[in-house]
N, C-alpha and C positions, 0 to 999 in steps of 0.2 A: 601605656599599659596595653597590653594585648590579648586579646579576648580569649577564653578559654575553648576548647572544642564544644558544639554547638551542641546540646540533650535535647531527647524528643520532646520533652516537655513543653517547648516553645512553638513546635511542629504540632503536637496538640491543639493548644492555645489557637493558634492561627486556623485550625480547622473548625474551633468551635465558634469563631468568630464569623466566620465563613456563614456558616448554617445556620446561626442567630440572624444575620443579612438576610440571607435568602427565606426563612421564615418568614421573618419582621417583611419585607418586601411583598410579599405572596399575601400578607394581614390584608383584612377588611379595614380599613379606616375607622376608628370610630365617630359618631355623631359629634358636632359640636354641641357646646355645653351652652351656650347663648342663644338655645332654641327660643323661638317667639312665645310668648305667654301667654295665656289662656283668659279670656275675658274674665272678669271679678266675677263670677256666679257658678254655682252647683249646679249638675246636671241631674236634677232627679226624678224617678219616672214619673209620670200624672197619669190620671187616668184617663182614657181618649172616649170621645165622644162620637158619636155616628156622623159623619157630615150633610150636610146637605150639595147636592149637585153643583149648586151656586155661589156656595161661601167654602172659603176658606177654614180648615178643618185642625181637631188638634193632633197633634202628633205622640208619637210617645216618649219620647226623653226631650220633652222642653226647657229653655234655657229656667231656672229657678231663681230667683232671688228671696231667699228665704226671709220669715219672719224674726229677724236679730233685735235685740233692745233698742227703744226707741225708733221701730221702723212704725210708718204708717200703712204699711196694708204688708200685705204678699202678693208678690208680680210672678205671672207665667209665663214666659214670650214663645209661642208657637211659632217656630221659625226655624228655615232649614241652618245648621250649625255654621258655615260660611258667612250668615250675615248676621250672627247672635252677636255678635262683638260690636257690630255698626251702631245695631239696634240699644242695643245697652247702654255704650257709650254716650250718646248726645239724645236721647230720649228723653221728654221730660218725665214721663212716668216713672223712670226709673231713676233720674236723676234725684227727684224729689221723694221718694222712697222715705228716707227715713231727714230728719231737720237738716245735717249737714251735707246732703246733697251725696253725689258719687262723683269719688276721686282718689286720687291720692292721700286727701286728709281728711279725706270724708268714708263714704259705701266701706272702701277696702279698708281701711287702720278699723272702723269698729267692727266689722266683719272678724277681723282678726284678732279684738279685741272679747268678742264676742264666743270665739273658739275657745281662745286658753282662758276666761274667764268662767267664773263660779256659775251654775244655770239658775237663775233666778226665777224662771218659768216663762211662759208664752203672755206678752203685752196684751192687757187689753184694750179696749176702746177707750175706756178712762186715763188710758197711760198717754195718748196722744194727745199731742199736745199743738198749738199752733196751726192745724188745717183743719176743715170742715169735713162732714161729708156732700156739700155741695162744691167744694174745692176737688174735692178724688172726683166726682163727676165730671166737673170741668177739663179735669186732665186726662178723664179717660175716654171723652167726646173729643177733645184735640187730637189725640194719640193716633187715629188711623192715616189721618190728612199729613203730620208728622214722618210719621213712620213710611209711607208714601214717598214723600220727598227725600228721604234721606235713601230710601230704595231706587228715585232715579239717576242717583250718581253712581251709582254702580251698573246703571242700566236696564233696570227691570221699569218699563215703563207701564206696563199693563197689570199690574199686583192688584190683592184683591184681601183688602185686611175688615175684621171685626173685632170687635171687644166684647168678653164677657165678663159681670160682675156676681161673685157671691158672694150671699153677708155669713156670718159664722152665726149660729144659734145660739148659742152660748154667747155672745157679746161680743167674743173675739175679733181680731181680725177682718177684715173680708179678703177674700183674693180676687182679684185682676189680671185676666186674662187677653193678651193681645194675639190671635189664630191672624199669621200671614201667609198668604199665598202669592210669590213675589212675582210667577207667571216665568216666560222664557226672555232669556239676557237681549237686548237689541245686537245687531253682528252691522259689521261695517259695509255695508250695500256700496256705496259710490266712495272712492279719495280722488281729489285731485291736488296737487301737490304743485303750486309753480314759484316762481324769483323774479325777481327786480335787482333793479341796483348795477354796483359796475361789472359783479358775476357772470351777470344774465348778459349785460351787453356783452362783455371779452367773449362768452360762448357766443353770440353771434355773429362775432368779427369777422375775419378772414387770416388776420395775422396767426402768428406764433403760438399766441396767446389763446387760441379759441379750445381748439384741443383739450389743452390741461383743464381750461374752467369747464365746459363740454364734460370733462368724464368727473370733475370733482362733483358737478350736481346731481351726477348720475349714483355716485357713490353715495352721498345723501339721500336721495330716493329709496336706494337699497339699503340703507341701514333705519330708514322710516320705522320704528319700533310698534305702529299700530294699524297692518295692516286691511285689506281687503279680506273681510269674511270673520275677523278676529271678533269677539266679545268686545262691549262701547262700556268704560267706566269712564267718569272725571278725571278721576286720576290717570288714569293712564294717557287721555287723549293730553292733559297736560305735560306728563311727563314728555310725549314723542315731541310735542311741540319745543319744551325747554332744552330737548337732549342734539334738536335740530339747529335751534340759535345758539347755543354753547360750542356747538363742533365749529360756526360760522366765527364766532367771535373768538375761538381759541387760534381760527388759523388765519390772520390776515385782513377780517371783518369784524373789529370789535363794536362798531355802533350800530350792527345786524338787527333787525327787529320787525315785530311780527307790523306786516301789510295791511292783511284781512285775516281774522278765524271765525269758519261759523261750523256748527255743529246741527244739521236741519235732521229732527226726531218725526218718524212715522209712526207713534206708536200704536196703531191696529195692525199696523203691519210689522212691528218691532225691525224696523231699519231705523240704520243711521246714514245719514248721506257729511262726509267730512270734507270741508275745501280749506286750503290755510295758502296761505300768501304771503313767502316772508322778504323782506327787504335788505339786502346783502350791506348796503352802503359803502361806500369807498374805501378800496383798499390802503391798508395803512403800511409806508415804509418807513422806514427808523434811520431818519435822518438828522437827528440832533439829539445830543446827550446833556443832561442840565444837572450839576451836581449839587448836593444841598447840603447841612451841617458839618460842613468841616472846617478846624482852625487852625491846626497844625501840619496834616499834610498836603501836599499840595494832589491837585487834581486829575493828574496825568496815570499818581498811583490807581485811580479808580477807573480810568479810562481802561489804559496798558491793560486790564485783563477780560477787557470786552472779549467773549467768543463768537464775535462776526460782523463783520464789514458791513460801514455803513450803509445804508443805500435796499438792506434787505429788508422782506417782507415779514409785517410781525407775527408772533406765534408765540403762545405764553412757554413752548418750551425753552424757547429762546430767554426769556427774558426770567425764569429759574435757573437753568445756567448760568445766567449770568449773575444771580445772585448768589448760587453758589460759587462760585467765582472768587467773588467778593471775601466772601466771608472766610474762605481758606485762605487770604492773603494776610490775617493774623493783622491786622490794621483796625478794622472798627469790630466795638461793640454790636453794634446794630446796623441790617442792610434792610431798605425795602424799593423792591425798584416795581416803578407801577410807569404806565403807559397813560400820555395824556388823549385822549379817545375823544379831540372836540373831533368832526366831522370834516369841519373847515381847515385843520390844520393836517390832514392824513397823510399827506405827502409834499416835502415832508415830515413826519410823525415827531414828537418829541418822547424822548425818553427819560423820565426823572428818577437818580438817585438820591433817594434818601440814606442819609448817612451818619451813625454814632461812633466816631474813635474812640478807639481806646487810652486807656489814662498815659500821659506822659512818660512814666514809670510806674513799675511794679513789683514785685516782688514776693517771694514764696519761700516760704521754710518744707521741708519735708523729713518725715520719720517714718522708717519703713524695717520692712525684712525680706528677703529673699532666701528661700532656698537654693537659689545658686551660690550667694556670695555673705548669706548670713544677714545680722542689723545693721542697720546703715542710717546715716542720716545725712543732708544735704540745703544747698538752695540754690534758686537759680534768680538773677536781676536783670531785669529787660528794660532798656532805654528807647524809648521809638525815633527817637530825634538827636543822637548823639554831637555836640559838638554844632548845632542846628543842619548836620548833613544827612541828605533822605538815605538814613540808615534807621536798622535796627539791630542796636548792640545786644548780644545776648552772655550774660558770665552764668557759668554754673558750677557748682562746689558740689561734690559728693566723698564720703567719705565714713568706709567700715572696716570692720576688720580684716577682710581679705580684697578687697577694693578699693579704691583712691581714684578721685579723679578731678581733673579744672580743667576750664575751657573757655576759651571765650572766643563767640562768631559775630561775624558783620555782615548783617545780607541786607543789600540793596533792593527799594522799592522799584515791586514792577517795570521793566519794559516793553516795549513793541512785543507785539505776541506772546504776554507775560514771562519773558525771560529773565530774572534775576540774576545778578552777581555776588558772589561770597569771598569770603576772606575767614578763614578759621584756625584756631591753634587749641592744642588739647595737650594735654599730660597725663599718663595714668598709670597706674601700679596695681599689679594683680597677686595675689602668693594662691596657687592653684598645685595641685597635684604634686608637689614637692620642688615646682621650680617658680621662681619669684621674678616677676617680666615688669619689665621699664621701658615706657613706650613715651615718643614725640612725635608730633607732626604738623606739618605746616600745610596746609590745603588753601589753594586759589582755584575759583572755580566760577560756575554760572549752570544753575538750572533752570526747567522748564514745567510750567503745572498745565500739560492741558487736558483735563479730566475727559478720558479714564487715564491717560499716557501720562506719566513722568518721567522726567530725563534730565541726568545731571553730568555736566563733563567739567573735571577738573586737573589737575598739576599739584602731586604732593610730595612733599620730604618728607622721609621717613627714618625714625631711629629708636632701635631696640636691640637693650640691653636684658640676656637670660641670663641667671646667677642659679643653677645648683650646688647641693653638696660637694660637686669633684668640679666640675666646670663654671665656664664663665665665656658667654660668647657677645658681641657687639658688636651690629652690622644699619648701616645707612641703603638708602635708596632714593632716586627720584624718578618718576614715572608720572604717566598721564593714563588717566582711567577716562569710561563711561560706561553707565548704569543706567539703564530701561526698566520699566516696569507697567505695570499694565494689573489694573484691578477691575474685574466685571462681579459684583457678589450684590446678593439681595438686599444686605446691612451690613456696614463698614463695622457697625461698633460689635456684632451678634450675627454674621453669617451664617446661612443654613443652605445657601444655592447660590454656585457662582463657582467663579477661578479666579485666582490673582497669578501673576508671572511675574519675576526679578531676576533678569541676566545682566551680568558685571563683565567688563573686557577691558582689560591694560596692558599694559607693558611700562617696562623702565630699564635703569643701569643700578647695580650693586657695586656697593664693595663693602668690605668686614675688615674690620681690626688689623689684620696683616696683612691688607692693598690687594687679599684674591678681590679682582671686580670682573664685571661682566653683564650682558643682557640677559634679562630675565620676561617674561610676559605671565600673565594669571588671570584666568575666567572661572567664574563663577556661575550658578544658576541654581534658581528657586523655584517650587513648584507649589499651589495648594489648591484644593478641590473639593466645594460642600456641594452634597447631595441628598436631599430627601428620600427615602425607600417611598412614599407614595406624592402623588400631586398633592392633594389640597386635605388635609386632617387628619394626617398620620403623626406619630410623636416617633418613630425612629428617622434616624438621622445617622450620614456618614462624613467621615472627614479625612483625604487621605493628605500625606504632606511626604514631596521628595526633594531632594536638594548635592549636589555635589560639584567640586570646583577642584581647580589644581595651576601649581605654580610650574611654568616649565622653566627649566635652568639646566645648565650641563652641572655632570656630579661635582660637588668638594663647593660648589657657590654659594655662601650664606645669606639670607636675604632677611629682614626682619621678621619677625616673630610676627609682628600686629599682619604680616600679607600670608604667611600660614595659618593653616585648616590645626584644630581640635574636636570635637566632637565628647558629648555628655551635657544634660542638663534639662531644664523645661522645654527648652523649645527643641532639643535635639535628642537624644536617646536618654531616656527618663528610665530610673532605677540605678543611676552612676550619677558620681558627683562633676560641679560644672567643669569644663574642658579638662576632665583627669582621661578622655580619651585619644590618645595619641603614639606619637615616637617616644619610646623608653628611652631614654636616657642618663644611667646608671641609677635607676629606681626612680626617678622623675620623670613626669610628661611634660616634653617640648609640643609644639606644633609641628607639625608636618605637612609637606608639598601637596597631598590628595588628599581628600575627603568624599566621604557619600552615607547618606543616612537616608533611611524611607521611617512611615511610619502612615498607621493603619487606625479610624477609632470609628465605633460603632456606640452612637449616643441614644438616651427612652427618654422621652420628655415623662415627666412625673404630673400626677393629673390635682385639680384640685386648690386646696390652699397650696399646695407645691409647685404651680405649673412653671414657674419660671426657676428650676431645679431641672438638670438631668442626669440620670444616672449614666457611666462609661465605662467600655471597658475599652485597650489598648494594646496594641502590638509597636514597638520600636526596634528596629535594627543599623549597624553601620558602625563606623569608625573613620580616623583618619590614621596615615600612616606616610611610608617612605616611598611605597610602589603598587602598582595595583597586585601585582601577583601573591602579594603579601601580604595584603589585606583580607584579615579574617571579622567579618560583619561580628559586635559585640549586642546581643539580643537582651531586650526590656520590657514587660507587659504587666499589666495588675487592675485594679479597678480605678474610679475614680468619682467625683462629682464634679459639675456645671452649675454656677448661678449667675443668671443672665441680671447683672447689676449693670447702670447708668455709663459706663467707663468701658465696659467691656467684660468677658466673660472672667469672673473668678473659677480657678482650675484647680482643686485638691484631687492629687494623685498618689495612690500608692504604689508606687512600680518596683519589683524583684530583678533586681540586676542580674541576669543568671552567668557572666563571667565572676560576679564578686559571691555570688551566694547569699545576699545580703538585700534587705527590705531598703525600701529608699523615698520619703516625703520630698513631693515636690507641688508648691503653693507657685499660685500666679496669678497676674490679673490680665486681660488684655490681648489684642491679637495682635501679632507679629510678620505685616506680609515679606 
């Protein structure tokens, strides 16, 4: 069918699409919604007292812990707002506040309990229960010495805290006042930063080796996370320390560990002097592979997809690869490959897989629908050990009303460099656009998985048979292809940033029904590209996807149907039904020699209970046909929705076919690189 002369309409569209972009792009980000929460307590004013020169004073909006039922006093915490959350937290004053303490299932559930419920009036002395007031004394005599300590993890060594109590006249309550003055942060006066181990020595070799260990401890020093001059908390001086032995033990040293750490505190003079000493330990190379639970297949399958020669230096990226590796060889259930890290045995290093296969056989019913080809239903039976030969038999049935299909492949377990071999045969029947296609073929082949790269080169027969209303064509082929591809994207299953690439190149010999035969060659090529409009917290999002391919032949040479271009459908020009875009053929679409389709979409994340929902809108263009000159691009755009499910993106689309004049649903699940 060929596309009608192009309306501005679609030239609209694409301009407003345009300008939604460049808006959406130019947007502020908004805030994440997983902002950090605010300690359990009210901030409400009190009334500030004059200080004295010496003591620590009240403030005006101190942290409150008001009087809720069943609380035993009211607490004030005079504290600057920074360390109200410290102080709250593991205090016992405030722990002990009301009988069940402050927590999760204590302070905060009756706090809250205490909002939406009925006001029964302010507790009084008689309503406590279970503490004295020689008990509130005792906790409010602990409380500066407390509060103290918990203030020199963060570094305030010089603070300056009191307590005030008042009793209520009336019976009431008393309130409990804690006035801190936490004094100035300690700052890092002296670091000294050295190594041990085989690190330290290779840096002071003379070989090959000194250089690279030489600039890698240098690289360490400079990413030291706490330095000279900085603020001294616990936490933090922890953190730099763990974030120094994790980088050591990720890349080659995993039995790394700390030498010496001392942290010597000045505090009249609020310094910190830091010295930490860490011990590299000998480097580990991956010289033995030990494999574990398996009973059926043999062990070479789990080798054969090792990505890197024995003898190298460990590195847990290394040894995630390799686990993914694994697990895309569609063999076990379960992979965990872990590093045996005695000291004694580093080089060289042993490497253990742990290993769960999958079941012997399997099997899957399926019932579905597509908007390309309508209800269907199907199954497919997987054999892992056919015949006891390291194969894995694959048969699969599908079968709707305008589709039909059976297949059964044999792909052989792993080789050297994870190479596989295949053997595969398919049959299939399509009735599309008013011509009804019968397709075989025989494929021998061997592919390649070495992630990101895939590569598959095979040897096929091919034969298809087109039946419309006036005609009837049937034409063979054998030819030998390869197919490259290449995926960089942030998430296989839910991409939002990255590129994938799939280019096809073959060649073969035809002939048709009446002995015209002759060479023929066909390349292919795919294109897709996700793009965020900002870095880190924006909810628009782009996605463009191009594709075009073509068979070369001299005129009058028939070559099968299944090696020609169509165009229409979910994944290709959406607002037209599946492959009804092509060579006419007395009111039927056949396939044709060339193809090219782009397509353009501009996605809003939806905020909320929604967020895994986006709303789309869409531009599609292209066809296939007989010759480029002749080809008139057939245009598709409308809105759509995204739900980012488990499997892959579900895709409802409404798109206006503006050759047919016509609305057109198109449902999907899944990406398609």
């Amino acid at each position: 069918m060929r596309a009608a002369r192009r309306m501005p309409l679609h030239l609209l569209l694409a301009a407003g699409l345009l300008g939604l972009a460049m808006q959406a792009g130019a947007a502020t980000p908004e805030p994440p919604g997983d902002a950090t929460p605010a300690p359990p307590a009210a901030a409400t004013p009190a009334p500030a007292a004059a200080p004295s020169p010496s003591e620590p004073a009240r403030i005006a909006d101190p942290a409150v812990l008001e009087a809720i039922p069943e609380a035993r006093y009211r607490l004030e915490l005079h504290a600057p707002a920074a360390l109200q959350a410290l102080l709250i937290r593991h205090l016992d004053l405030a722990r002990f506040q009301h009988p069940q303490g402050l927590g999760a299932a204590g302070f905060v559930s009756r706090l809250g309990a205490a909002l939406s419920g009925p006001d029964e009036g302010p507790p009084t002395v008689e309503d406590r229960s279970g503490i004295s007031a020689a008990e509130i004394g005792r906790l409010l005599a602990a409380a500066p010495a407390q509060a103290a300590a918990l203030l020199e993890t963060e570094g305030y060594f010089q603070s300056r805290i009191r307590t005030e109590r008042e009793d209520d006249a009336a019976g009431g309550l008393p309130t409990l006042r804690l006035l801190v003055d936490p004094g100035p942060q300690a700052r890092i006066e002296r670091l000294s930063l050295s190594l041990e181990g085989a690190l330290a020595e290779a840096g002071e070799q003379d070989g090959p080796a000194a250089a690279p260990a030489r600039s890698r401890w240098r690289r360490l020093q400079a990413r030291w996370s706490l330095p000279q001059g900085a603020g001294f908390t616990q936490a933090a001086w922890a953190a730099a320390k763990a974030e120094l032995l994790s980088s050591l033990r990720a890349n080659g040293y995993p039995s790394a560990r700390i030498a010496a750490s001392e942290a010597r505190v000045e505090a009249e003079r609020g310094t910190v002097a830091l010295s930490f000493r860490v011990d590299s330990g000998p480097v580990f190379r991956i010289g033995r592979i030990r494999v574990e639970g398996l009973v059926h297949t043999p062990e070479a399958a789990a080798l054969n997809v090792r990505p890197f020669p024995l003898g190298s230096v460990h590195a847990e990226r290394l040894l995630l690869d390799y686990q993914e590796a694994l697990q895309r060889v569609g063999l076990y259930q379960g992979v965990a490959v872990e590093l045996d890290a005695d000291p004694e045995q580093a080089d060289p290093a042993t490497l253990v897989l742990r290993l769960r296969e999958q079941p012997l056989k399997s099997a899957t019913l399926s019932l579905g629908y597509s908007s390309n080809t309508g209800p269907r239903f199907g199954g497919d039976f997987i054999h892992r050990r056919p015949f006891g030969q390291n194969l894995v038999a694959t048969t699969r049935l599908k079968f709707g009303l305008l589709e039909r299909l059976v297949s059964l492949e044999l792909l052989g377990d792993p080789q050297p460099k994870n190479y596989r071999n295949l053997l595969s045969m398919q049959a299939d029947y399509l009735d599309a656009a008013g011509a009804i296609t019968e397709s075989q073929r025989l494929r021998v082949g061997r592919s390649q998985d070495s992630d990101p790269i895939e590569r598959l080169y095979y040897l096929e027969l091919n034969r298809s048979v087109v039946r419309t209303d006036s005609q009837r064509s049937d034409a063979r082929s054998l030819g030998g292809n390869y197919v490259w591809s290449r995926r960089a994207v942030n998430n296989l299953i839910f991409p939002t940033r990255g590129w994938a690439v799939t280019l096809e190149a073959g060649g073969g010999y035809a002939v048709d029904a009446d002995g015209d035969r002759g060479p023929f060659s066909r390349v292919y090529g795919r294109g897709l590209w996700y793009q965020p409009l900002a870095e880190r917290g924006g909810h628009w999002f782009t996605q463009f996807r191009a594709e075009a391919g073509q068979v070369i032949k001299r005129d009058g040479l028939a070559v099968p149907d299944a090696l020609l271009f169509r165009a229409g459908g979910d994944d290709s020009v959406r607002g037209y039904g599946y492959q009804t875009l092509g060579v006419d053929r007395d009111g039927a679409t056949v396939g044709g020699p060339l193809m090219a389709t782009a397509s353009a979409e501009l996605l809003r994340r939806l905020q909320g209970r929604w967020r895994d929902w986006y709303a789309a809108a869409f531009l599609d263009a292209g066809n296939a046909g007989s010759g480029w000159r002749d080809l008139q691009p057939a245009y598709g755009y409308g809105l759509g929705l995204r739900w980012r499910s488990p499997i892959g993106p579900l895709r409802i689309d409404l798109a206006y076919g503006e050759a047919t004049g016509s609305l057109r649903l198109h449902v999907n699940v899944g990406v398609r690189y």
